[in-house]
C-alpha positions in Angstrom: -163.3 -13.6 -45.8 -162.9 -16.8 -47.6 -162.0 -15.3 -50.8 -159.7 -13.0 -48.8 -157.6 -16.1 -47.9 -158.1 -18.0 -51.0 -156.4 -14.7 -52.3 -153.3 -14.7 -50.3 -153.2 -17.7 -50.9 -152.4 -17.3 -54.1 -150.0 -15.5 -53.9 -147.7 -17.0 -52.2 -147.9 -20.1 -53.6 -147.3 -17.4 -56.8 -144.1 -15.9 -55.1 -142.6 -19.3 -53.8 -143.3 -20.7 -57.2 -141.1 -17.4 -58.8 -138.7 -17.6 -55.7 -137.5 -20.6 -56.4 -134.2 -21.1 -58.8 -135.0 -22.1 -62.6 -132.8 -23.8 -64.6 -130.8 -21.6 -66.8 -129.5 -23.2 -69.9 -127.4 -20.9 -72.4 -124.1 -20.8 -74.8 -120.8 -19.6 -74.8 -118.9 -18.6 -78.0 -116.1 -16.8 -79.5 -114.6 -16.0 -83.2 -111.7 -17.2 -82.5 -110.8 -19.7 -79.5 -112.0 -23.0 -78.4 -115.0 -22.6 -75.9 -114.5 -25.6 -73.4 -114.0 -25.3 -69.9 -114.9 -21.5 -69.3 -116.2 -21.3 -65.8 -119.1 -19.5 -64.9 -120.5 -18.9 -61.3 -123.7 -17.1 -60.0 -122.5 -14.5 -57.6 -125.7 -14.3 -55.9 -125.6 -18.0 -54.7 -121.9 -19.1 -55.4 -122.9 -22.0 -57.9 -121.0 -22.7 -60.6 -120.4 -24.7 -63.7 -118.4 -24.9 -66.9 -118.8 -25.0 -70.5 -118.6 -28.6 -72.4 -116.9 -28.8 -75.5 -119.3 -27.1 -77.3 -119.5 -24.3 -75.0 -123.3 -25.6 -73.8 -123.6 -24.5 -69.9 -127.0 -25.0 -67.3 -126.8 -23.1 -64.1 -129.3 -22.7 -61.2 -130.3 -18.8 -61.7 -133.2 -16.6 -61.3 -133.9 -13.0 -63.0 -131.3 -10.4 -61.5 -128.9 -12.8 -60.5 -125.3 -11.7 -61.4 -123.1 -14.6 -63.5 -119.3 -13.9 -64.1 -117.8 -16.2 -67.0 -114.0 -16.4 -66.3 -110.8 -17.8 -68.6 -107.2 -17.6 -68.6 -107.9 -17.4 -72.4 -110.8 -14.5 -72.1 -111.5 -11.6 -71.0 -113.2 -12.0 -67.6 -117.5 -11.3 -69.0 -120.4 -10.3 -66.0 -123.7 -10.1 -67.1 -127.9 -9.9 -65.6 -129.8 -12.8 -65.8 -133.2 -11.7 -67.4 -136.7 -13.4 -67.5 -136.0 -13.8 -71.4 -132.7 -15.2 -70.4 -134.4 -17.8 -68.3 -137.5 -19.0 -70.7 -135.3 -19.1 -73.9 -131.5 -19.2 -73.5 -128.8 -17.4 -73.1 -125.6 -16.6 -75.2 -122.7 -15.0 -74.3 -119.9 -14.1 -77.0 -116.3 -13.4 -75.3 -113.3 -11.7 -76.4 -110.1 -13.8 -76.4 -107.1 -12.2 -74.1 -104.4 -10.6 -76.4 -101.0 -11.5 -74.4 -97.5 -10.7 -75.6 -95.5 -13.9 -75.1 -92.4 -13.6 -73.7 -89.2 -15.7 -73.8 -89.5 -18.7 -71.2 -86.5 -20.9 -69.9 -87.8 -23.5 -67.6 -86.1 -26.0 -65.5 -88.0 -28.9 -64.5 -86.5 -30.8 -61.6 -89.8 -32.2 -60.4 -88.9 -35.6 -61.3 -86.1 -35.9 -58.9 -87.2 -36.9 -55.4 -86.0 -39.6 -53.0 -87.4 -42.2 -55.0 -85.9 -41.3 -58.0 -82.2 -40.7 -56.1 -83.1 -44.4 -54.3 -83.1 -42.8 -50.4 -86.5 -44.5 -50.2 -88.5 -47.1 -51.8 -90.9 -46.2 -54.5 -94.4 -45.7 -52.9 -92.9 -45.1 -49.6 -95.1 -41.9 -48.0 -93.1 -39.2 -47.8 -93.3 -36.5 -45.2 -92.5 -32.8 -45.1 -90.5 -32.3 -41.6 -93.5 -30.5 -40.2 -95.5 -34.0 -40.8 -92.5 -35.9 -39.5 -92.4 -34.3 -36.0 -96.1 -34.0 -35.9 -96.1 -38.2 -36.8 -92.7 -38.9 -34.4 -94.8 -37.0 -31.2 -98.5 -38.3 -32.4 -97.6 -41.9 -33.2 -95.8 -44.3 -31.1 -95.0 -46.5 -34.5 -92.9 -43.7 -35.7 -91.0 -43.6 -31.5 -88.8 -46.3 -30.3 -89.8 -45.3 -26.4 -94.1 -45.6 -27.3 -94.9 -43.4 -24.4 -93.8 -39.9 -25.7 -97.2 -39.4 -27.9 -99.6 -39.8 -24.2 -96.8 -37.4 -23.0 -96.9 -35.2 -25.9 -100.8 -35.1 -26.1 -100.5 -33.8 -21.6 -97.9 -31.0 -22.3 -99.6 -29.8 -25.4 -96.7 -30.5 -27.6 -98.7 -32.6 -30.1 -101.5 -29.1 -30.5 -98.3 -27.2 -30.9 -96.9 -29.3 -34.0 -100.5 -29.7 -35.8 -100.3 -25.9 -35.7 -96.6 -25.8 -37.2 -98.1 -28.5 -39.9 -101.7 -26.3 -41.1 -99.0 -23.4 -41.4 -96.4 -25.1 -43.4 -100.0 -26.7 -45.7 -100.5 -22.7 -45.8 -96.7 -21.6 -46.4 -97.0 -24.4 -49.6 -100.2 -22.8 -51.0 -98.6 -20.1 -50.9 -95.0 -20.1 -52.7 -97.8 -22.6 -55.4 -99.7 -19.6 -56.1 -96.7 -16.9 -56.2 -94.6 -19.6 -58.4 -97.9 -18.9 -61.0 -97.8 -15.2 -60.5 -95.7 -12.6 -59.8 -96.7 -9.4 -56.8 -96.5 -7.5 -59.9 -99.2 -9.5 -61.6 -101.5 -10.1 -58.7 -101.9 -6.6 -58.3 -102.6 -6.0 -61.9 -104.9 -8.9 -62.2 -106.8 -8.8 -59.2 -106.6 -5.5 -58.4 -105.1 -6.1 -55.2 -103.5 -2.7 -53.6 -99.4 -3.5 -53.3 -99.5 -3.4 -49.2 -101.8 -5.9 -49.0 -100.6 -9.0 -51.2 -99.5 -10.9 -48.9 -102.5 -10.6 -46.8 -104.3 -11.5 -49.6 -102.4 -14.5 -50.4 -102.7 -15.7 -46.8 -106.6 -15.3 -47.2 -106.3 -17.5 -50.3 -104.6 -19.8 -48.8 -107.7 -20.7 -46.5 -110.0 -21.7 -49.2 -110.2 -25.9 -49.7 -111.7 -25.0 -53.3 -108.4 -23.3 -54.1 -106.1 -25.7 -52.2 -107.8 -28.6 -54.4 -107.6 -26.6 -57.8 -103.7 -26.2 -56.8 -103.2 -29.7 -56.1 -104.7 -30.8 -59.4 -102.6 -27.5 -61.2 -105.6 -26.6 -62.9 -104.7 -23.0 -64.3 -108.0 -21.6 -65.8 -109.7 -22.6 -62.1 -107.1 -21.3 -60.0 -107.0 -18.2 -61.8 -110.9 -18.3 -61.1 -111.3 -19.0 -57.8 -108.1 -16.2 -57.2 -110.6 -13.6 -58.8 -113.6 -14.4 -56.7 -111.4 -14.5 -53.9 -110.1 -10.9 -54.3 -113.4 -9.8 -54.9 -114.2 -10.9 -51.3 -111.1 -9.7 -49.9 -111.0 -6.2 -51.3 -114.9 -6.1 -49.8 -113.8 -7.1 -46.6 -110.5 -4.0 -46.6 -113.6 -1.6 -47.9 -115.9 -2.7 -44.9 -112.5 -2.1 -42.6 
């Protein structure tokens, strides 16, 4: 009887010890392009990482965990973790993107704003109107009269606008993600069907990872997070 438990245990001190997530260190190169900055996440447990300058990664994995190494400049890699993987390393060679470059006219008018045209001081915060009217009924600073906010906040008014606001944050998101790609190439990249792009844009449009990878106009993560994201949402039209 003793031995019995002695026995079990064991074994699971054995499976907690092989349970829990090892450190998986490994390499990323190519014949041809720079190797900094690929991103690489575990599907199984959505962590992720990137690639230093020398194309060095460590990523929490175990044996049969799924990793997905993702570029604007390669071609999108998935591989099996393996035990080997885990005691040794592991390397991963990609295959740079071949893209026909086409003729580009852009014109930048980002630099001109209302501080630039002198409508407001420099440093002044400036407000979309959907943030002005939610401000003007939430804030009695921004209204002359100080009671309509209490008012507003009774009648519901106030809920009303911060709905108007998250939708105009979503509306942005958005036209940011379709001024990087076209239907046309949404569909081809992401394998989104064509009746549902816009649904899938709106479902985007929800995820603070995204948002912040937008903000910052970081290409190679946006175009990361965008596949991950149509992974999910094509799962969730199969499940319909």
């Amino acid at each position: 009887m003793k031995e019995a438990i002695l026995i079990i245990a064991f074994l699971c001190c054995h499976h907690a010890a092989f349970s829990q997530q090892k450190l998986l260190k490994g390499r990323v190169t190519s014949a041809f392009e720079d190797v900094a900055g690929i991103y690489i996440i575990n599907r199984n447990t959505e962590a992720d990482t990137a690639t230093d300058n020398q194309g060095y990664f460590a990523l929490p994995a175990n044996a049969g965990d799924t990793l997905i190494f993702a570029s604007e400049r390669f071609e999108k890699f998935r591989c099996v973790v393996t035990q080997e993987d885990i005691l040794h390393s592991l390397r991963v060679m990609l295959k740079p993107k071949v893209q026909e470059l086409k003729e580009l006219v852009i014109n930048d008018y980002s630099h001109i704003n209302e501080e630039s045209l002198g409508l407001v001081p420099e440093g002044q915060k400036q407000y979309t109107p959907a943030e002005r009217r939610l401000a003007t009924a939430s804030y009695s600073k921004m209204n002359p009269m100080g009671l309509d906010p209490v008012i507003n906040l009774i009648s519901g008014r106030t809920a009303m606008l911060k709905k108007a606001f998250e939708t105009e944050k979503k509306e942005t998101l958005i036209q940011n993600i379709e001024a990087l790609y076209t239907n046309e190439e949404i569909i081809a990249k992401f394998n989104i069907p064509p009746d549902y792009v816009k649904g899938f844009l709106f479902y985007a449009a929800d995820n603070k990872y995204l948002a912040q990878a937008l903000k910052a106009g970081n290409k190679e993560r946006i175009a990361f997070l965008l596949a991950g994201l149509a992974e999910n949402y094509l799962k969730l039209l199969n499940d319909e």
